[in-house]
N, CA, C and O atoms as a Maestro MAE file, in Angstrom:
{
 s_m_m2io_version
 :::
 2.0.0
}

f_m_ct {
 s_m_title
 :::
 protein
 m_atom[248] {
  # First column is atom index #
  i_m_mmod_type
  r_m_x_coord
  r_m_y_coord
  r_m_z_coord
  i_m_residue_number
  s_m_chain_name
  s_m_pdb_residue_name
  s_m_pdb_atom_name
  i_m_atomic_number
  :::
  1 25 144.101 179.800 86.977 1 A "UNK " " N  " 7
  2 3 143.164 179.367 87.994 1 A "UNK " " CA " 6
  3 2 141.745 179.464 87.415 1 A "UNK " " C  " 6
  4 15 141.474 180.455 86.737 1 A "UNK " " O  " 8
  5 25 140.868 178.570 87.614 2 A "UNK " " N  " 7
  6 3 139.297 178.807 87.446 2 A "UNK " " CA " 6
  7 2 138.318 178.337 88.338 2 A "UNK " " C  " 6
  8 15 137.329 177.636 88.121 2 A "UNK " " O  " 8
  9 25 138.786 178.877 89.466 3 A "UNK " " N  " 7
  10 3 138.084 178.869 90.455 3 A "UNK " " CA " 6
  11 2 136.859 180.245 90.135 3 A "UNK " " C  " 6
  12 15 137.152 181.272 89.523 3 A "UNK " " O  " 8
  13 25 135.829 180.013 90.573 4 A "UNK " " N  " 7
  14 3 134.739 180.789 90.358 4 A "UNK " " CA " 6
  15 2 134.708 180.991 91.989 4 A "UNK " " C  " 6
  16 15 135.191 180.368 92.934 4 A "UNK " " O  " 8
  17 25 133.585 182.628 91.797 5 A "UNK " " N  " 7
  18 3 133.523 183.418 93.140 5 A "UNK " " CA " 6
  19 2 131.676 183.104 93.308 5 A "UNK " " C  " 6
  20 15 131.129 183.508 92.282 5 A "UNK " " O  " 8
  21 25 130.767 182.576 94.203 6 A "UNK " " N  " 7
  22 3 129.795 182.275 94.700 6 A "UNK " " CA " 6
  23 2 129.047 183.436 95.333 6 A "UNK " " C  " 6
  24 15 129.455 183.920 96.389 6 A "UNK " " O  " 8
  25 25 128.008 183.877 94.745 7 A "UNK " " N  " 7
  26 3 126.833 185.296 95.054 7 A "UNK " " CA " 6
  27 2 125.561 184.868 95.618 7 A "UNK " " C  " 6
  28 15 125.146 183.734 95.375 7 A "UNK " " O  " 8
  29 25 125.045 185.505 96.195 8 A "UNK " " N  " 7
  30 3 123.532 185.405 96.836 8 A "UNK " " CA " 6
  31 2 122.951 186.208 96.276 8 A "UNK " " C  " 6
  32 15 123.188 187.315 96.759 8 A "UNK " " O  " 8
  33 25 121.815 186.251 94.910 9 A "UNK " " N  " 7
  34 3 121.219 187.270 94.340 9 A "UNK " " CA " 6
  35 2 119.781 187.358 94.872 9 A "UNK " " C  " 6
  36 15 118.941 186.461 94.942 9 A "UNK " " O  " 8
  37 25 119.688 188.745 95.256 10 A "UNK " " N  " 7
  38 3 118.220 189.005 96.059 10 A "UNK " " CA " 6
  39 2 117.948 190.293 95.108 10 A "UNK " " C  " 6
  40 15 118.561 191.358 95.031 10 A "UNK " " O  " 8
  41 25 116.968 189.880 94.508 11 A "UNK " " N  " 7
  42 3 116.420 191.337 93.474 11 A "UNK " " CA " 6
  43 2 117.531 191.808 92.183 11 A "UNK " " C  " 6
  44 15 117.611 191.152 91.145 11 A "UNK " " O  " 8
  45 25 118.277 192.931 92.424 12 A "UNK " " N  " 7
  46 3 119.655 193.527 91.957 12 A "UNK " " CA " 6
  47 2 120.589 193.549 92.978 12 A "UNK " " C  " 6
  48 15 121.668 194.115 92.802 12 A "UNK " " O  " 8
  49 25 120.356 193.093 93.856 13 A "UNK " " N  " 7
  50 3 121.782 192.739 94.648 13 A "UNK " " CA " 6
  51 2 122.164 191.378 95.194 13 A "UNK " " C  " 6
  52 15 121.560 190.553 95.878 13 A "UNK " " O  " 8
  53 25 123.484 191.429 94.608 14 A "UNK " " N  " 7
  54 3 124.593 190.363 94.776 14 A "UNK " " CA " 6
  55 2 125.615 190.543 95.925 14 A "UNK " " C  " 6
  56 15 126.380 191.505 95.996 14 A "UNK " " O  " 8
  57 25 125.541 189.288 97.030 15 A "UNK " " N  " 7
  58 3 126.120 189.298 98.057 15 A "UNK " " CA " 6
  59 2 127.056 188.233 97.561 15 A "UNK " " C  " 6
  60 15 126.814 187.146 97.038 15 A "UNK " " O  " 8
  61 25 128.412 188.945 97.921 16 A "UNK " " N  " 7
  62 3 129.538 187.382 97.781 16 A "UNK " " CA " 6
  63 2 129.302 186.181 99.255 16 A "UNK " " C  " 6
  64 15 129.059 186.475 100.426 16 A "UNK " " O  " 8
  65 25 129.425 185.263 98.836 17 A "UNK " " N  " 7
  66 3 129.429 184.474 100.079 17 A "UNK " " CA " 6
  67 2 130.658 183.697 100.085 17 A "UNK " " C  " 6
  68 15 131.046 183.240 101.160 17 A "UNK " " O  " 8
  69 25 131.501 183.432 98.729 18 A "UNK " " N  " 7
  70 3 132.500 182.256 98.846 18 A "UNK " " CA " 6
  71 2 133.535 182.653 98.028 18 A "UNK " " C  " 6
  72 15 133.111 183.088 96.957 18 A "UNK " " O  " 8
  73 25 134.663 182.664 98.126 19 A "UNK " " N  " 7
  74 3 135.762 182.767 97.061 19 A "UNK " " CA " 6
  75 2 136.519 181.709 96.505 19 A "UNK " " C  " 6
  76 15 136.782 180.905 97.399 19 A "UNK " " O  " 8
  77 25 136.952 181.388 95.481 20 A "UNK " " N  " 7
  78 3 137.817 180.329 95.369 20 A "UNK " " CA " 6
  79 2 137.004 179.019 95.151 20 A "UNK " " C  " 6
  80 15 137.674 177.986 95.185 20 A "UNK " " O  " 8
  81 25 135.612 178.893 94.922 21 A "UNK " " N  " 7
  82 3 134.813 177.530 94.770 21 A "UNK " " CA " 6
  83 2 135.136 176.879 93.840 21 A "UNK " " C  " 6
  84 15 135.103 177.283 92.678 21 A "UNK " " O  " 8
  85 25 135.544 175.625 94.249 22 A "UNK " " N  " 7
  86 3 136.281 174.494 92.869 22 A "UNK " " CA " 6
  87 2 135.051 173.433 92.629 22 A "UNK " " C  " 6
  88 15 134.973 172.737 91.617 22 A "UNK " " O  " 8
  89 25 134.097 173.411 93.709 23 A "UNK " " N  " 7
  90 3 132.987 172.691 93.724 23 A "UNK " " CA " 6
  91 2 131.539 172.673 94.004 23 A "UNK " " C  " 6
  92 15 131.277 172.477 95.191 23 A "UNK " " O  " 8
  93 25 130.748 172.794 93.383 24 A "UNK " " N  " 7
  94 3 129.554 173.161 93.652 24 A "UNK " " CA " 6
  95 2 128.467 171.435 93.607 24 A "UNK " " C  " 6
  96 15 128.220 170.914 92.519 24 A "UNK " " O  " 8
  97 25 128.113 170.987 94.554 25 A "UNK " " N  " 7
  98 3 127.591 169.761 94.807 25 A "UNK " " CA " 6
  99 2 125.892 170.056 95.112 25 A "UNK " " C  " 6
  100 15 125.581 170.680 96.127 25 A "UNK " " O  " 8
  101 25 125.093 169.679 94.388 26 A "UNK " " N  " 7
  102 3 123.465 169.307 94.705 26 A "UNK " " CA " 6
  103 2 123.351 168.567 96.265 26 A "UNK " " C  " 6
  104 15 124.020 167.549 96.446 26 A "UNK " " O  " 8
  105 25 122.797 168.909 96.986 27 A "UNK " " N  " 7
  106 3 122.762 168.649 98.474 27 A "UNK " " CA " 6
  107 2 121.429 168.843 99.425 27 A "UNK " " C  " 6
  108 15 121.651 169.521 100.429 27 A "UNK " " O  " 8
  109 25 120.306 168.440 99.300 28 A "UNK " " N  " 7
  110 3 119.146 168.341 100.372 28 A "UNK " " CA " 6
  111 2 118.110 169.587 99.942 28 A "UNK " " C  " 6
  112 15 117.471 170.206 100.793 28 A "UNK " " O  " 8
  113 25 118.019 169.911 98.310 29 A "UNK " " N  " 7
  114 3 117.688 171.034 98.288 29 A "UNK " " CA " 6
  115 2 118.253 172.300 98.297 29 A "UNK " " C  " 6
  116 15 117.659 173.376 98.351 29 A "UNK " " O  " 8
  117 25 119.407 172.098 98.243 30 A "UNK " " N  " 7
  118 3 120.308 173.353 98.213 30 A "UNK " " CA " 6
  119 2 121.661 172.821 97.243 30 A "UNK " " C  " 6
  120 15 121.688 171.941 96.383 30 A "UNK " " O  " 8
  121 25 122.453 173.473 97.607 31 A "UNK " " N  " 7
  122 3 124.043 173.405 96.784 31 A "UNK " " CA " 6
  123 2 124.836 173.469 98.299 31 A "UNK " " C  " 6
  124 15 124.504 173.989 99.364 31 A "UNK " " O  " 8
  125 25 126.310 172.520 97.791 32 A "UNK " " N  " 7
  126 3 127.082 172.709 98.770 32 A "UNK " " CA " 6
  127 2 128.922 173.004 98.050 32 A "UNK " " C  " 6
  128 15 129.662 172.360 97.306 32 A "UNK " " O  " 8
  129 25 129.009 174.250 98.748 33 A "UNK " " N  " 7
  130 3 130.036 174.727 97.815 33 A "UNK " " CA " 6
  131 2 131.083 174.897 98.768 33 A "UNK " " C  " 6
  132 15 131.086 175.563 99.803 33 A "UNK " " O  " 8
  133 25 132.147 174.051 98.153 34 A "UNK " " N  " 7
  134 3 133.701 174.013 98.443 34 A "UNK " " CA " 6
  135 2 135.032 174.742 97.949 34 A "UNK " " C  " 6
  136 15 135.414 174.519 96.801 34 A "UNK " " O  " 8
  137 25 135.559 175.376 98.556 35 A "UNK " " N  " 7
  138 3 136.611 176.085 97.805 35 A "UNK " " CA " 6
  139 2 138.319 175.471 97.909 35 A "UNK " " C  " 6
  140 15 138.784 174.545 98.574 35 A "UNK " " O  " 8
  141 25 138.751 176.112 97.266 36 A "UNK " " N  " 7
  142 3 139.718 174.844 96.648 36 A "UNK " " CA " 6
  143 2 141.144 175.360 98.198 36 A "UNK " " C  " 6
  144 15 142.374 175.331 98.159 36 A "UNK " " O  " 8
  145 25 140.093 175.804 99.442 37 A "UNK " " N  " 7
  146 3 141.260 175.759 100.854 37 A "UNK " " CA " 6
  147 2 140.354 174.369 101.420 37 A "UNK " " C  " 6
  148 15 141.084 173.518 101.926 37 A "UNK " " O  " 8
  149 25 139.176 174.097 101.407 38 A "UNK " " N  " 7
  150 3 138.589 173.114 101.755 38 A "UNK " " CA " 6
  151 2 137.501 173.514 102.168 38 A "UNK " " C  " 6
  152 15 136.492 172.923 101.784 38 A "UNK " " O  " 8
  153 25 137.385 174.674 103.102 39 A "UNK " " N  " 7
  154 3 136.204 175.220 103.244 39 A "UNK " " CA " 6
  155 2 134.961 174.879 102.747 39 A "UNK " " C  " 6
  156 15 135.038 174.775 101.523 39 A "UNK " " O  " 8
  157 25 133.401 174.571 103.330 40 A "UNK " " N  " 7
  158 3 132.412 174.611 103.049 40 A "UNK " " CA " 6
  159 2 132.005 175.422 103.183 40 A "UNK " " C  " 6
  160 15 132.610 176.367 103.689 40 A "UNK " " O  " 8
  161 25 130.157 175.510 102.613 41 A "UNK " " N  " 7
  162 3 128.972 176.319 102.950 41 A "UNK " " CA " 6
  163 2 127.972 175.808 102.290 41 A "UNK " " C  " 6
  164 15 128.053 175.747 101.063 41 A "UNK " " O  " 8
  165 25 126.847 175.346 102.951 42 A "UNK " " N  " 7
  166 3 125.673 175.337 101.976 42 A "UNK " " CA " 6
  167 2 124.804 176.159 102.313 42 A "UNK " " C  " 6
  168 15 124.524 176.775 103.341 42 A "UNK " " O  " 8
  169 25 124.119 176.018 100.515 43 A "UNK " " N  " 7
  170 3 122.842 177.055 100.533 43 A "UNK " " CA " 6
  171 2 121.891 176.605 99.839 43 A "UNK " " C  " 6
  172 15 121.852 176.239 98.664 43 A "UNK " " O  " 8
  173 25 120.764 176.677 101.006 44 A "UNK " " N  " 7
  174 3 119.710 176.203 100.348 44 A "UNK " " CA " 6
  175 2 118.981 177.324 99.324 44 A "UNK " " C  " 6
  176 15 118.824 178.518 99.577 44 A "UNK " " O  " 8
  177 25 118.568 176.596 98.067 45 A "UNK " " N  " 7
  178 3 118.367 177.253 97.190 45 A "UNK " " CA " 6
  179 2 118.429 176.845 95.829 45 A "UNK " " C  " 6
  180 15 118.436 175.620 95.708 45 A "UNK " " O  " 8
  181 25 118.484 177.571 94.636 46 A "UNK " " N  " 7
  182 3 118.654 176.966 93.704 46 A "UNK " " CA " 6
  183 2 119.518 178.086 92.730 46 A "UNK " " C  " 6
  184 15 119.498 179.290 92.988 46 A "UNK " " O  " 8
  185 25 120.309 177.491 91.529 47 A "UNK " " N  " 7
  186 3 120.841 178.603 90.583 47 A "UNK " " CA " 6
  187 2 120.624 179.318 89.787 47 A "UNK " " C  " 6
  188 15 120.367 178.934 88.646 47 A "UNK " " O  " 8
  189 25 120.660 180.644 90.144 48 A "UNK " " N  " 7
  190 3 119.973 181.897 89.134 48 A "UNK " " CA " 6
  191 2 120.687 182.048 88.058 48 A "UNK " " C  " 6
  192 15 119.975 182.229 87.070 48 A "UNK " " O  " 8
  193 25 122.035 182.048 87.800 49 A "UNK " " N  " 7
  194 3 122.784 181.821 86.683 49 A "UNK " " CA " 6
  195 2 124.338 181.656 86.668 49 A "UNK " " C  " 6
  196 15 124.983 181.439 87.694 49 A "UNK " " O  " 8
  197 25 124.789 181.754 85.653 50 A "UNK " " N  " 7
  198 3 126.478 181.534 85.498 50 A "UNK " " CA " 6
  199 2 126.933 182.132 84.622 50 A "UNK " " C  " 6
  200 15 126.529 182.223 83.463 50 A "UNK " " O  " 8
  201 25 127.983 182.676 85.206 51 A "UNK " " N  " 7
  202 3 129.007 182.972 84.091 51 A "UNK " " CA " 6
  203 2 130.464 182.608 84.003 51 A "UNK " " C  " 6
  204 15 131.313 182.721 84.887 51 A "UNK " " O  " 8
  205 25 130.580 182.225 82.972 52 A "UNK " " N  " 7
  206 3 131.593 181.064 83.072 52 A "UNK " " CA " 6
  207 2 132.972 181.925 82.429 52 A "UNK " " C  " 6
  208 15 133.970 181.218 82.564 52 A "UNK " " O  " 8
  209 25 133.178 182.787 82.002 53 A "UNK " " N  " 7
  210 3 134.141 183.605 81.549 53 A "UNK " " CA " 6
  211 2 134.181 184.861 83.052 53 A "UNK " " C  " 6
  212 15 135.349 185.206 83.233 53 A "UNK " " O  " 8
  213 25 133.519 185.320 83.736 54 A "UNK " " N  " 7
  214 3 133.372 185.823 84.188 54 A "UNK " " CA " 6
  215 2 134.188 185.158 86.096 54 A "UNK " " C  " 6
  216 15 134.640 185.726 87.090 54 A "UNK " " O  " 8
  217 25 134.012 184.051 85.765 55 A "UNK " " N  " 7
  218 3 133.951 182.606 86.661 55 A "UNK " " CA " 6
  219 2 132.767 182.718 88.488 55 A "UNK " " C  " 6
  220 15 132.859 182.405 89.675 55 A "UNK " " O  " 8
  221 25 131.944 183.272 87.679 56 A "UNK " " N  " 7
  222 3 131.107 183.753 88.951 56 A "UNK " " CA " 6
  223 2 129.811 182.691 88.665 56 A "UNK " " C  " 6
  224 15 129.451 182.283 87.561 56 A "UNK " " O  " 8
  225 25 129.216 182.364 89.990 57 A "UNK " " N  " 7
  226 3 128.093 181.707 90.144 57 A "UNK " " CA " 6
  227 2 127.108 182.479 90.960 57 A "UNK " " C  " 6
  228 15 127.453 183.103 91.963 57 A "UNK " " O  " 8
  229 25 125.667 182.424 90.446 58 A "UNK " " N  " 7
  230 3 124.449 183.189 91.169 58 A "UNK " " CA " 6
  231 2 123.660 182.468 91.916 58 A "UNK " " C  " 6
  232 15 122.940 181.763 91.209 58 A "UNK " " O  " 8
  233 25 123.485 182.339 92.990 59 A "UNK " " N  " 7
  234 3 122.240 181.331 93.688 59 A "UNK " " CA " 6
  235 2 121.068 182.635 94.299 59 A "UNK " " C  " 6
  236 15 121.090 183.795 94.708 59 A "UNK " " O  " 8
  237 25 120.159 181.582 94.039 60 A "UNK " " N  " 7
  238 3 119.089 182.524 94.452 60 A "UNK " " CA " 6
  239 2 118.314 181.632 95.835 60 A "UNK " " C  " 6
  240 15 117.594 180.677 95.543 60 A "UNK " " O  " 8
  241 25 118.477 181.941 97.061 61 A "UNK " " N  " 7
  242 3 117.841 181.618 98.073 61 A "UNK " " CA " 6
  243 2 116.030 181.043 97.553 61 A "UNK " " C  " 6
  244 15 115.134 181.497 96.840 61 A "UNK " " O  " 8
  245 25 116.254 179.765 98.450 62 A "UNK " " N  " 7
  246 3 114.298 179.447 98.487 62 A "UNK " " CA " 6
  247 2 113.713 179.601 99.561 62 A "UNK " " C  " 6
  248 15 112.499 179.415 99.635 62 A "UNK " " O  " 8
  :::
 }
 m_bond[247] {
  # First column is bond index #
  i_m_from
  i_m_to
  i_m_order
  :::
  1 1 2 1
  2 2 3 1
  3 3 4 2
  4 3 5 1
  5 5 6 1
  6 6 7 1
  7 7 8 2
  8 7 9 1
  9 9 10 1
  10 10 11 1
  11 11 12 2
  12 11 13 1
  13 13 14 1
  14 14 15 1
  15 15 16 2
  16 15 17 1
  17 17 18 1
  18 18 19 1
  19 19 20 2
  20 19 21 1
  21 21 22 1
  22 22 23 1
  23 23 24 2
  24 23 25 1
  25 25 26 1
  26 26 27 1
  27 27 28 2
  28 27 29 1
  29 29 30 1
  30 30 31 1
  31 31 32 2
  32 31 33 1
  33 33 34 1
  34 34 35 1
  35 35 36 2
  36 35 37 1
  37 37 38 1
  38 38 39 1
  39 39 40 2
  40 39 41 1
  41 41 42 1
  42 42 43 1
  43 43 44 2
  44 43 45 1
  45 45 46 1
  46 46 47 1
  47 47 48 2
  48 47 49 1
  49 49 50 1
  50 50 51 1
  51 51 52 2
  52 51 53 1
  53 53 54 1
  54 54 55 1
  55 55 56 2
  56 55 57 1
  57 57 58 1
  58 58 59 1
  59 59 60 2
  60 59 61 1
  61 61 62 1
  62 62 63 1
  63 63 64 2
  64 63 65 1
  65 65 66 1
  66 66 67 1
  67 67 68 2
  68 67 69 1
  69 69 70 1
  70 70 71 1
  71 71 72 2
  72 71 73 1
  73 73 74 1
  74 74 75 1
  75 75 76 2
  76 75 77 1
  77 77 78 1
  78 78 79 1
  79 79 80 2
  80 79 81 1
  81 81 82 1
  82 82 83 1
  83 83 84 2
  84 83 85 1
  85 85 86 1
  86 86 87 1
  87 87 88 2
  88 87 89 1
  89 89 90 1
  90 90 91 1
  91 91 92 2
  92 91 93 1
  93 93 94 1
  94 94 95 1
  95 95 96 2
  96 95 97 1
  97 97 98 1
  98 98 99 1
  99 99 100 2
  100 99 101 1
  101 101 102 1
  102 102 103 1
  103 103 104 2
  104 103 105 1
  105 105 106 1
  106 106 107 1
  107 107 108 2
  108 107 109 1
  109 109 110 1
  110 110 111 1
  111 111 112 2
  112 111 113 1
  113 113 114 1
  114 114 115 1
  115 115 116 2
  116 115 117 1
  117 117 118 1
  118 118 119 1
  119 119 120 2
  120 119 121 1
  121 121 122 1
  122 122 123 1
  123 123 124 2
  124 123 125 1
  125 125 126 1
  126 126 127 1
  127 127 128 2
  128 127 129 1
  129 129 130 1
  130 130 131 1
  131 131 132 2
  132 131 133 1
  133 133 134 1
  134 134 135 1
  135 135 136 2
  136 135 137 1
  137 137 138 1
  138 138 139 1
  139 139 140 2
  140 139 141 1
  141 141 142 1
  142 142 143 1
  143 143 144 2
  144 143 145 1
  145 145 146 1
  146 146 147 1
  147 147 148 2
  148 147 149 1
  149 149 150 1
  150 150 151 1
  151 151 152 2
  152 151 153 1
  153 153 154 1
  154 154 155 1
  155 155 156 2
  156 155 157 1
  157 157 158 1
  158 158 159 1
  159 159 160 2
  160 159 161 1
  161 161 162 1
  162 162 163 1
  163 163 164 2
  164 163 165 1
  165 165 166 1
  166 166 167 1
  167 167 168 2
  168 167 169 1
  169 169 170 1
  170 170 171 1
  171 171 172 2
  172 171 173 1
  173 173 174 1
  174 174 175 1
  175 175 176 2
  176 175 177 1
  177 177 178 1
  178 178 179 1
  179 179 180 2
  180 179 181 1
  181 181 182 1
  182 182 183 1
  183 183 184 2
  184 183 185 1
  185 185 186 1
  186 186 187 1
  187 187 188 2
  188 187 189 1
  189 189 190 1
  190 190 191 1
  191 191 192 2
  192 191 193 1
  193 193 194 1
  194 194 195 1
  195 195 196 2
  196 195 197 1
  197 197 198 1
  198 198 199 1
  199 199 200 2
  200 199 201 1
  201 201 202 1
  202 202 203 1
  203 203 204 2
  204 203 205 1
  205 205 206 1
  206 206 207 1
  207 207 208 2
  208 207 209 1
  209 209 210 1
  210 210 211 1
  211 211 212 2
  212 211 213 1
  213 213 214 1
  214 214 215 1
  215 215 216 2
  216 215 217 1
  217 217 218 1
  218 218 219 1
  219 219 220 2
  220 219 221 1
  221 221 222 1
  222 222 223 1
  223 223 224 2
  224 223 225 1
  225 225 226 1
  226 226 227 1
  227 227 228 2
  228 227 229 1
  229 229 230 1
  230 230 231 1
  231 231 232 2
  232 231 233 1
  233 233 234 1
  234 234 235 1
  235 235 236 2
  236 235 237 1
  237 237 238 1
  238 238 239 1
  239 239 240 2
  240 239 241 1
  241 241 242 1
  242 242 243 1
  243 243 244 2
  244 243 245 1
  245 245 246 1
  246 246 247 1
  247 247 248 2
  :::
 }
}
């Protein structure tokens, strides 16, 4: 599986918000992230970083 897990980074802390994201889509100023049950969420914001072995994604709220 490489589904990656979706964080809200504020300072040093990381909030999970999504599990299982197969899709991460550019959307109105934000990202809109889908997980591979179908589930949405967007967040406005932009990406603080990735780790791709790790399979985690960082967004940082604007």
């Amino acid at each position: 599986m490489c589904e990656a897990s979706a964080y809200i980074v504020d300072g040093d802390n990381q909030e999970l918000i999504m599990e299982a994201v197969d899709s991460v889509e550019p959307e109105d100023g934000g990202y809109k992230l889908i997980n591979i049950f179908g589930e949405q969420k967007f967040v406005k914001g932009t990406i603080h970083s990735l780790s791709l072995v790790d399979h985690k994604i960082f967004l940082k709220k604007s």
